[in-house]
N, C-alpha and C positions, 0 to 999 in steps of 0.2 A: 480424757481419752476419747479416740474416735469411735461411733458405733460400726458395725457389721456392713449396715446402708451405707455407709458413710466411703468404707475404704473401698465397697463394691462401686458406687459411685467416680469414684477417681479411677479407679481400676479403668471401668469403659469411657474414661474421658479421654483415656493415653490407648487403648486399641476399642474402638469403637465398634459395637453389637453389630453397625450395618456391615461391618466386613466378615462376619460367619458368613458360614457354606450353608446351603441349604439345609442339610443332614444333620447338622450341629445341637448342641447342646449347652447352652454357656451362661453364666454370670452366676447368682450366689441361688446355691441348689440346695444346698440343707444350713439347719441353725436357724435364730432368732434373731431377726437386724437390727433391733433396739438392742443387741448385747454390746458391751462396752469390752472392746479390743485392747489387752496392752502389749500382747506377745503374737506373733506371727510367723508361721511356719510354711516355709515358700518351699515347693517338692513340685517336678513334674507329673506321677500315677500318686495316687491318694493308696497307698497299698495299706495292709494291717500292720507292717512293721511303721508307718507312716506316723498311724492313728495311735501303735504302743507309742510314739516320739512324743507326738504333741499332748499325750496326757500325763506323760512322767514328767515334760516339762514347764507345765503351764499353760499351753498355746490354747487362744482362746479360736484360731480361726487360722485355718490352712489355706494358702494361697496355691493353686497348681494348676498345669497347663491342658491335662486330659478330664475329659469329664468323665466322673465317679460315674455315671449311669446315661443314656443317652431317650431312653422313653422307659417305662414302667407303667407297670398296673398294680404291682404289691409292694408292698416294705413287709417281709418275714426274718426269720431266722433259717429258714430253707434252704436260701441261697448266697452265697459271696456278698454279692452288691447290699443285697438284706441287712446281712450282721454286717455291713461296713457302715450302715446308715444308723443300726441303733448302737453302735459301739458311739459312733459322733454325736448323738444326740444324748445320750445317756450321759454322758463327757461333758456337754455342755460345749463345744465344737463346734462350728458353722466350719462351711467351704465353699468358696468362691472360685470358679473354675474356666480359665481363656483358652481358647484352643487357637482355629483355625483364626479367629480375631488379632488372636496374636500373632500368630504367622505371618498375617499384611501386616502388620500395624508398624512404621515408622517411626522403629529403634525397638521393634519388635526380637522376636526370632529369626527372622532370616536376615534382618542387618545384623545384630549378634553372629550369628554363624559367618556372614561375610565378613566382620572384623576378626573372628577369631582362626579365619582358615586365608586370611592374607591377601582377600579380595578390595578391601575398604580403610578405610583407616588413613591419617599420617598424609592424608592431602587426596586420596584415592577416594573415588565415590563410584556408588554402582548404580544401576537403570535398574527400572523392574523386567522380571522375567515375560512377563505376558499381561496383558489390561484383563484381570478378573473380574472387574465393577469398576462402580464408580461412587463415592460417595455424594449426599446431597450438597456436599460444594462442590461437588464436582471434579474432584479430586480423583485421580485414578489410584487403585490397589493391586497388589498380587501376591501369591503365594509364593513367589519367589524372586532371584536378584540375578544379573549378571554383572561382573566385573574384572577389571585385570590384576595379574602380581604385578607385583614391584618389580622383581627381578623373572622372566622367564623362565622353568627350569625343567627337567625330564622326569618324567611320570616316575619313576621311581623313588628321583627326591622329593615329590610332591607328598606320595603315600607317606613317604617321612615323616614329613610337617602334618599332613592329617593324623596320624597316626599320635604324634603326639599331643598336638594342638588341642585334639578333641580324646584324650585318654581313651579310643577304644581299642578293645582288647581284638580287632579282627578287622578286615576291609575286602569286599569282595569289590573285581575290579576287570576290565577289560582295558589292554595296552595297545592303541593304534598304532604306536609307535609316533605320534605327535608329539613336539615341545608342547609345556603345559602356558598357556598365557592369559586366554578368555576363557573364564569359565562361568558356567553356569548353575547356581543351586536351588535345592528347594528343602527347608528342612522338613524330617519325615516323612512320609511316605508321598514319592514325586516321582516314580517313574510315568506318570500319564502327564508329565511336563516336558519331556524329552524333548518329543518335536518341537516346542518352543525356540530350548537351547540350539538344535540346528536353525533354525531359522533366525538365529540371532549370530548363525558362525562363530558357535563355540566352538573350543579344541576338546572342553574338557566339562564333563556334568558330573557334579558331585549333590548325591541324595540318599535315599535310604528304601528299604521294601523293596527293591529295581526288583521287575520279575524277569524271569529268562528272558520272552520276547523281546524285550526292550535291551538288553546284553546282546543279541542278533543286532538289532536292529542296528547298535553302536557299532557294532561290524563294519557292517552292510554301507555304513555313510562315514564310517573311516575318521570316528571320536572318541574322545576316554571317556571311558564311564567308572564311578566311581561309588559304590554303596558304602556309606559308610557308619551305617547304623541307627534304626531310628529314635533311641535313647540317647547317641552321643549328637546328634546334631540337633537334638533339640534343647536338651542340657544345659547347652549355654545359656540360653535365658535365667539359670537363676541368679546367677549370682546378680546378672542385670537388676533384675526382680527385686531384688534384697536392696541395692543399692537406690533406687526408683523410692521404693516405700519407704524406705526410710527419712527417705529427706522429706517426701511428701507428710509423715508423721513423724516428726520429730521425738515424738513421745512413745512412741512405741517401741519394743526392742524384736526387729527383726532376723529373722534367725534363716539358713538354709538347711533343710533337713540333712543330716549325718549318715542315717539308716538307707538312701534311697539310692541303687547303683545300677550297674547294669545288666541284665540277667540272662542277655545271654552270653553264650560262652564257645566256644570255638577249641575244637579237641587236635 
């Protein structure tokens, strides 16, 4: 069986530490790296219904994409973050946790979402949104992707496909009235990528968080904007996830968390 070190290790072999955001928080944050992994529980938010999952089922180490905590100065029982760390350590639970690393990372989260909302895929490849960094080969990143459909179609049927594509239960949206063809994404929270997508002559930006301004703004320069949640557009990554670790450990039995959804909800 693999240790803790071990699958954190291959973890930043496939999205790499030099691609976090400054702000960031990421690789393996609580647990014992010498513990021996056989069960693995891959979840976007490490929530308490998370932590009930992986202790009724075995899991010795949770795989997810938001980091549990981003700075601290205590571990109590005072606070949320507190009891989430000694519920996992009392458990015997380590967490390993990618965020914005995975966002660039090349078959990350944002090609995930590009394959899954009908940008990439089936002989279709997408460019990056904007040159974030670079890595030390010199390799360029970003947080985001642009790419075209297959087939052209009206903002209407597009929400469709979103809608389904990505199971959420709501989509806030602005219609320029454009065919949908180039679009532009960023999963999670991407409205400060906006201008990118014009400057790449999108028709159509699909992301999450967009705050108002940036819904003018789609106005004002005559594109679709498309919010589409930032649990459902990042989501896709697990089953990736599951899929990835697995083969990379053979021996291990990967699981996708069951308990973890979406929360909000739309009246």
């Amino acid at each position: 069986m693999p240790t803790v070190n071990e699958v954190n290790n291959f973890i930043f072999s496939i999205a790499s530490v030099e691609m976090k955001a400054d702000f960031d928080n990421v690789g393996f944050l609580v647990g014992r790296g010498e513990s021996n992994v056989s069960k693995i529980l891959v979840c976007l938010d490490i929530t308490n219904d998370v932590i009930s999952e992986a202790h009724e089922t075995g899991v010795e180490l949770i795989v997810a994409h938001h980091p549990l905590f981003f700075s601290l100065k205590s571990v109590t029982d005072s606070d949320t973050t507190g009891k989430k760390i000694i519920r996992l350590l009392t458990g015997n639970i380590s967490a390993i946790c990618m965020h914005t690393n995975l966002d660039a990372a090349f078959g990350g989260i944002n090609d995930a979402l590009a394959a899954t909302i009908g940008i990439s895929g089936d002989g279709m490849n997408t460019e990056l949104l904007d040159e974030e960094g670079c890595l030390s080969t010199g390799e360029a990143y970003s947080y985001g992707r642009v790419g075209f459909l297959k087939k052209p179609c009206s903002l209407s049927e597009y929400l469709d496909i979103l809608k389904n594509s990505l199971g959420v239960n709501g989509l806030r949206y602005y219609d320029a009235g454009r065919e949908v063809n180039k679009v532009g994404i960023v999963s999670g929270s991407g409205g400060d990528k906006f201008d990118c997508a014009v400057m790449h002559g999108c028709d159509t930006f699909v992301s999450a968080d967009i705050k108002y301004h940036v819904f003018l703004e789609a106005k004002e320069v005559g594109i679709n904007i498309v919010d589409a949640g930032h649990y459902s557009t990042e989501n896709v990554i697990s089953s990736v996830l599951v899929s990835i670790l697995s083969e990379a450990f053979p021996g291990v039995d990967v699981v996708e968390s069951k308990t973890q959804n979406q929360v909000v909800s739309f009246y």
